[in-house]
N, C-alpha and C positions, 0 to 999 in steps of 0.2 A: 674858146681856146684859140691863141695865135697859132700858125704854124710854124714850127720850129722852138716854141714858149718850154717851158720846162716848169713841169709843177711838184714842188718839191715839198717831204714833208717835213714837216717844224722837227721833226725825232730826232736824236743823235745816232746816228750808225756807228755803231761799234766793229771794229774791222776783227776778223780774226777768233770773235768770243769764243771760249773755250775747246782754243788752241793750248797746249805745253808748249811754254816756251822756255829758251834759254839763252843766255845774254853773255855773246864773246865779244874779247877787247882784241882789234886787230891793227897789224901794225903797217904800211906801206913804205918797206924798205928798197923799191924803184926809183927811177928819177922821171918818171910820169904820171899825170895821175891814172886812178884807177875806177871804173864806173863798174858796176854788177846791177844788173838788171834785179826786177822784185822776185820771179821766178827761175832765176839761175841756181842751178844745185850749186851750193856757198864750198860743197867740199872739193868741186874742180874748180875753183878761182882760178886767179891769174899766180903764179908762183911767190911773185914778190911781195905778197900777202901772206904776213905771220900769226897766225892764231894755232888754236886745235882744231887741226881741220878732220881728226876719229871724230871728235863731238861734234863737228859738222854734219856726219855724212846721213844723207838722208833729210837734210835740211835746206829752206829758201829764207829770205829776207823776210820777216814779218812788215812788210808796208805796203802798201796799196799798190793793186797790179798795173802793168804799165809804167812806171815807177822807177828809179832804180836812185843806188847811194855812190856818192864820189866821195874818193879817199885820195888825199894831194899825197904828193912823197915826201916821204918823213912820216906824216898825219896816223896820228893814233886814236884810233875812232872805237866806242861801243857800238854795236850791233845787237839785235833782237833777233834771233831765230826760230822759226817754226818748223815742223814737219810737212814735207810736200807731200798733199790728198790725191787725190783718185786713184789710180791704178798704180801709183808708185813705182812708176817706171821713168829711169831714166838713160837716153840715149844724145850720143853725140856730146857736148862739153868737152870736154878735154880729152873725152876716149877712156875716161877709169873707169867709169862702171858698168853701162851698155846693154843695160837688164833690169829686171826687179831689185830695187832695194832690199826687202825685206828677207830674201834667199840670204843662206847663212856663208853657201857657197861665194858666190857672187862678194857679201860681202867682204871676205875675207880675201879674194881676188883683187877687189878694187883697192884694198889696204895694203894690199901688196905692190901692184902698180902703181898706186900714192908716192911709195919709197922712192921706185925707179924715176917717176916723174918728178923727185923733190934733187935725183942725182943728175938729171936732164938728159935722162935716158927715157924717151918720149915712146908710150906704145905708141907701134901703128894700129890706125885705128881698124883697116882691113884685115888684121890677125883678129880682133876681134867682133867681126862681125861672121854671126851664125843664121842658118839659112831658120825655115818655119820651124824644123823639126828637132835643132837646137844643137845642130853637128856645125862644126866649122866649116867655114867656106875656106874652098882650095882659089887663091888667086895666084 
């Protein structure tokens, strides 16, 4: 072996195998373009991004990690989505979620500050940040 050589095998790697996926057409009504990372929750994008972002939520970009896809303005691109694994916790993005996904609570909260963030009425993200024991924090 060299150091630094890389020994690769002949296989094909399959990314993602038996993942459910689903396949939105989004539109990029901006006059910039738009880059999303491979593991960015797809349903806090950047606003000027038009799809269904309900059938988003709880989803990332199915491509390879470290990765990400650019959408020019105008540009009407299909995407592949997956469900985001582990602990299915998402914190920070845009501030809609900032919890477990799968809470029923939770998600019907983040669909609700969806609204306000599509009126540009931006939570703060300090309203919603809860201390361990899942009480709000006074700032």
């Amino acid at each position: 072996m060299i150091p630094g050589e890389y020994l690769l095998d002949a296989a094909v790697i399959e990314l993602n195998a038996d993942r459910t996926a689903i396949t939105l057409e989004i539109n990029n009504t901006g006059d910039r373009p738009i880059q999303v990372g491979s593991h960015f929750h797809f349903f806090e994008v950047n606003l000027a991004l038009l799809f269904d972002r309900a059938a988003a939520y709880g989803m990332r970009l199915d491509i390879p990690a470290g990765t990400a896809v650019r959408i020019e303005p105008g540009e009407i691109k299909t995407v592949q989505l997956i469900p985001l694994s582990g602990s299915r916790e998402v914190y920070g993005g845009s501030g809609l979620v900032n919890g477990e996904l799968d809470d029923k609570k939770n998600k019907a909260a983040s669909l609700e500050r969806l609204q306000q963030f599509q009126k540009g009425e931006l939570p703060c993200v300090a309203d919603l940040k809860e201390d361990r024991k899942g009480k709000k924090k006074k700032h």
